[in-house]
C-alpha positions in Angstrom: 45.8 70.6 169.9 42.9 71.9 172.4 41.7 74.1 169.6 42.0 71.6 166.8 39.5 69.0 169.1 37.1 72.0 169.5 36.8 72.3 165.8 35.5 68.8 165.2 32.8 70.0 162.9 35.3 70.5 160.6 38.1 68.3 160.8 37.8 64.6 161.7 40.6 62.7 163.9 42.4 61.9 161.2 42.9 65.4 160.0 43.2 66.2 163.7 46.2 64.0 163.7 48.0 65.0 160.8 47.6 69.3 161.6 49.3 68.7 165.0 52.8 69.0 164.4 54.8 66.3 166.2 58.1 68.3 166.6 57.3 71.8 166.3 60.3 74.5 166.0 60.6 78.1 165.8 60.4 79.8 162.4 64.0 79.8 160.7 65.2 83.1 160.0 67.8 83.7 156.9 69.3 86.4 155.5 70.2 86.9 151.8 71.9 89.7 150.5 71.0 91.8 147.6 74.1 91.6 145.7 72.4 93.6 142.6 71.9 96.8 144.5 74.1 99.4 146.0 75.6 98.9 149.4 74.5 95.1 149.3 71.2 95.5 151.7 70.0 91.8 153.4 66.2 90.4 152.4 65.1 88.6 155.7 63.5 85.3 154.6 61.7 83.1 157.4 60.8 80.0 156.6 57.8 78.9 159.3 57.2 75.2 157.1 58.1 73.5 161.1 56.3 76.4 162.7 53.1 75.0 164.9 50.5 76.5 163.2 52.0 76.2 159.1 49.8 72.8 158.5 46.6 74.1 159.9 47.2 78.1 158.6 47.5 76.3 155.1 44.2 73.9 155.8 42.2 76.8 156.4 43.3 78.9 153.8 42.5 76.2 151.5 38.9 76.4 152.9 38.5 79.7 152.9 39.6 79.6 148.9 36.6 76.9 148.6 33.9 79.4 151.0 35.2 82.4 149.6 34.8 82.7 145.5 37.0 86.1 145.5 37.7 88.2 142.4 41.6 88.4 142.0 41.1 91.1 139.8 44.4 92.9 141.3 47.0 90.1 141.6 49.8 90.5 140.1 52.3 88.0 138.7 55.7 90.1 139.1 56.8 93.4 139.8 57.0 94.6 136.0 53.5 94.3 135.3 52.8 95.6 138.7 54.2 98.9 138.3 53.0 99.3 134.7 49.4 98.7 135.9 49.7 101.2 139.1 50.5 103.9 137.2 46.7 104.0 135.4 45.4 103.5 139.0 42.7 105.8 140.4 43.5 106.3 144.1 42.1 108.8 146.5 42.4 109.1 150.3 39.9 106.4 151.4 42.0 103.7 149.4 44.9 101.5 151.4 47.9 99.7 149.0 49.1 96.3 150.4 51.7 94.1 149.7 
């Protein structure tokens, strides 16, 4: 709440008001298991929508999107295309993949 005040030149009270969470609580963690693949490995899922910082973390990413007019030029929309597009990729040893 400190840190929201000191940002008042770009929230108002209101907004203030509404990013503070009134009852914050731990992210949930929940396992689901893989039931397609061998040996039934778990996917960890955490859920963070009653975390403290979810309502501002999404405020400010929708600012950022505003500020910053990026080229998505290597999103992806699933994993199909994804690996049919990687495989025309030009990497060397400067470049980084990630997910």
């Amino acid at each position: 709440m400190k840190t929201l005040k000191q940002c008042n030149l770009i929230f108002n009270n209101n907004q203030i008001k509404y990013l503070t969470q009134k009852n914050p609580t731990p992210p949930k963690l929940n396992a689901r298991i893989k039931i397609h693949k061998p040996n039934n490995p778990i996917r960890s899922v955490v859920n963070s929508i009653n975390a403290p910082t979810y309502k501002i973390a999404k405020k400010l990413n929708d600012i950022l999107k505003q500020c910053l007019q990026l080229k998505n030029q290597y999103n992806t929309p699933n994993s199909g295309i994804f690996a049919q597009d990687i495989t025309t990729l030009k990497v060397n040893e400067q470049h980084r993949m990630i997910t």
